[in-house]
Each structure stands twice: as C-alpha cells, then as structure tokens.
N, C-alpha and C positions, 0 to 999 in steps of 0.2 A: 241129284244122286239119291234124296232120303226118297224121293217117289218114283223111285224105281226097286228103290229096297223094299219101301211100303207092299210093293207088287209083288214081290220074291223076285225080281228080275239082279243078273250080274251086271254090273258097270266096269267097265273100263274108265279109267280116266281122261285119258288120248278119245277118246269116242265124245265124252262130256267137251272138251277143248273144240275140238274139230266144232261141235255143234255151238257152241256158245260164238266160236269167230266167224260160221254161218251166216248166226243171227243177227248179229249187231256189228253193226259197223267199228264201233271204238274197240270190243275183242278185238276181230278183224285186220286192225292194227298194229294188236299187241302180238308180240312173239310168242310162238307156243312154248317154248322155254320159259318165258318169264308168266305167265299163266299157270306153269306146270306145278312153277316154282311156289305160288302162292296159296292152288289148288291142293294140293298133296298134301301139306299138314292137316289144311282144314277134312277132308276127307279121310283122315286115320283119324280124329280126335273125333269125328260123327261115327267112325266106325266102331269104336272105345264106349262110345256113348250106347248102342246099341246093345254092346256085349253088356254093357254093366246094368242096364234096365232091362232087358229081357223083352222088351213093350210087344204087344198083341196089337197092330193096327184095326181100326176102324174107318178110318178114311184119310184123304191127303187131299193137298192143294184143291179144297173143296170152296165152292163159291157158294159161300151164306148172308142173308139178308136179314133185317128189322124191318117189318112191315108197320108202319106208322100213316096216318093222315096226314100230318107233316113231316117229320121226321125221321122218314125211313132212310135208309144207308145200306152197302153192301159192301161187300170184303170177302178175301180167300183167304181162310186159314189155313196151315203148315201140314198139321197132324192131329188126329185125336187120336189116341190110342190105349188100353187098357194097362196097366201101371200098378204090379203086385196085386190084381184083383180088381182093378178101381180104375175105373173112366177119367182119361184125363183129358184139357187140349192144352196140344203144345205147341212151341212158337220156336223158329231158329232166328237164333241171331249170328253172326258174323263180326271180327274185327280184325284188322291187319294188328292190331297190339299185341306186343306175347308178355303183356302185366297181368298178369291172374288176377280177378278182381275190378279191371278198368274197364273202359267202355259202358257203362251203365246207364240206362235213362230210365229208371224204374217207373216216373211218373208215367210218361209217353206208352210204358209198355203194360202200364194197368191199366190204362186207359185203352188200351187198343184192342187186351186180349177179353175187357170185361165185353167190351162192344162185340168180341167176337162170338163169347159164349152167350152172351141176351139174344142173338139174333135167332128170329121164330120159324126159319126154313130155310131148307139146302136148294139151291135152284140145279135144277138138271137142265142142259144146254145137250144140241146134236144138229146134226146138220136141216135146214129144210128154208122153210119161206117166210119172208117176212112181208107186214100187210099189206096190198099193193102192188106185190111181182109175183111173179107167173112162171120163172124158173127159180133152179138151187143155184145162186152162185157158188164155184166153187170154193169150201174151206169155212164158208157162209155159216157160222153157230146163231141159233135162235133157243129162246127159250120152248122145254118142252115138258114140263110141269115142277114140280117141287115136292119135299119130302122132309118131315115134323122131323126136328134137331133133337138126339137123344139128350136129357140132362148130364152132366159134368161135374165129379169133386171137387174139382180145382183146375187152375191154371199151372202150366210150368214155361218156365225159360231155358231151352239152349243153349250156353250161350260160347260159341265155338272159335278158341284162338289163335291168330298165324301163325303162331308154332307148334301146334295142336295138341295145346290145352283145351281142357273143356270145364266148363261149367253147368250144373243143373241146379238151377232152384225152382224152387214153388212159387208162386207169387201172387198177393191178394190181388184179384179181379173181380169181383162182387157187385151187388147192387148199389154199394156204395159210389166203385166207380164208375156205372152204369149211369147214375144220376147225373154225375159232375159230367159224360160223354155226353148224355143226352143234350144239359142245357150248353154244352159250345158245340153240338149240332142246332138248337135252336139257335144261337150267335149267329152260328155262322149262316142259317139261311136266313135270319133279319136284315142281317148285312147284304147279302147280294141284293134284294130288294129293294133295303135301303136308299145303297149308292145309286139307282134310277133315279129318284125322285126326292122331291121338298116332303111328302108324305102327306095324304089324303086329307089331314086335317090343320096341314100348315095355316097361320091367318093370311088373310089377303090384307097387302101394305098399299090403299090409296095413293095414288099417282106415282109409284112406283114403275120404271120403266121393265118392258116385257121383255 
C-alpha cells in the first residue's frame, strides 16, 4: 500500500487481498474476511501517518547495497522521504498487538536501518540477459547499473498497530551502529567458512586416524 501511495497511485484494499492470496500460498488459505480484518486498521493508521507528516517521497522499496572486499551486503529499504524539510529513511514495521508502545526491538532495528543508510549504491534491476544465455526469460530481472545513495539526517520507525495505532519515532542508526553490523557481518562470514573446515593452520596430530 505505502508504494503505491509513494507513487500517487489509489489503492483499494480488496485489490491488495486479492493480490497477496495470488501470491502466496498461506494468504491463499486465509479468508478474505479475516485478511480484511486484520488489514484495514493497519491501512488507516499508515494513512493517519501520512496526513500527520506530510512526507515528500524520494524513493520506495529501493534495493541498496555496501560494496565491500569482504563484507558487502544488500537490502531494500521501505521509504526515504523528505521530513519538514529534511531527508529522512524510513522503515515500517507492523504488529498484531494494539498495546501502544509494545512490540519493539530497537536493537535489531538500529542495526538494520544503520546498514541501510552506510550502503554506497542503489542497484537498478530490468529485464534483459544474464551471462551465458542468449534469450530474456520472461520476468528475468538482471542488474543494469546503479546510482550514488543521497546522504540522510536520520533514521525513523513506523511503527503500525492492529488496531491502527501508530507510532513514529526517530531512531539512532549511525556509525556507531554501522560498526557493531559490520563486525556480526564479519561473524558471520568467518563462520560459514569456518564450519567447512579444521582451518589452514590446524596442527597435524601424528598417527592420528584420517
């Protein structure tokens, strides 16, 4: 729904259902009544949210990357959008709880939104070939270049609830928590390599069976 508002486009909500039970099998399953049910608040409280920021869009469900030697990473962000004057990127969150104030994982979500605003390019994807074939399969997205990420004041949170409350805050994303991403991206690729092998400089144990 918000990147279709991003767009200036009208949404129906019955239009959003239909297409979610489309997509995925477990929608699919569920009744559109009870979809409807759970849809509709949160969809007035994103709509509540809009009237009361006013936000200037710059982009939506944008696919951004850290280009690194080792350590690169990729991610889509929500929104960034301009904020009483002021660049911001935003992040939705969602919760079936209608306790104002619950649901929160602040660490998780500094962590995610610093890694989203460090990353040093937008990647633009369209249809075409990928290296080694000869036709377009259809729906077939390839990379087809990229474009410098404007800098950002801050991070914000969404934060949108089943009974369509909402919450906005701001939230430290910085280079602070850019560090502590970085090194449980370095973990976590030590590890997958790790778990292959003894490591290049284990000793060798004489007459140790092979």
């Amino acid at each position: 729904i918000n990147a279709e508002w991003c767009q200036g486009h009208t949404v129906r909500v019955i239009d959003v259902i239909q297409s979610l039970r489309e997509s995925s099998k477990l929608w699919g399953r569920t009744a559109e009544t009870d979809i409807y049910r759970d849809l509709l608040p949160m969809a007035d409280g994103l709509a509540r949210v809009w009237d009361r920021l006013q936000p200037v869009t710059l982009s939506w469900e944008q696919c951004v990357r850290y280009q690194h030697p080792e350590l690169s990473y990729v991610g889509t962000t929500d929104w960034r959008a301009v904020l009483d004057g002021e660049p911001f990127l935003l992040d939705l969150k969602t919760t079936g709880n209608t306790k104002l104030g619950a649901g929160k994982y602040w660490d998780q979500w500094r962590l995610q939104l610093a890694a989203y605003r460090y990353c040093t390019e937008a990647v633009i994807y369209g249809p075409g070939l990928k290296e080694g074939e000869d036709e377009v399969i259809r729906h077939q997205e390839v990379e087809k270049g990229t474009i410098e990420l404007p800098e950002v004041a801050g991070c914000v949170i969404v934060h949108l609830y089943g009974d369509g409350q909402f919450q906005v805050d701001g939230i430290q994303a910085g280079p602070k928590e850019h560090e502590v991403f970085l090194a449980l991206r370095k973990a976590y690729a030590w590890r997958k390599q790790a778990e292959k092998t003894p490591g290049s400089e284990a000793p060798v144990i004489v007459g140790a069976p092979a």
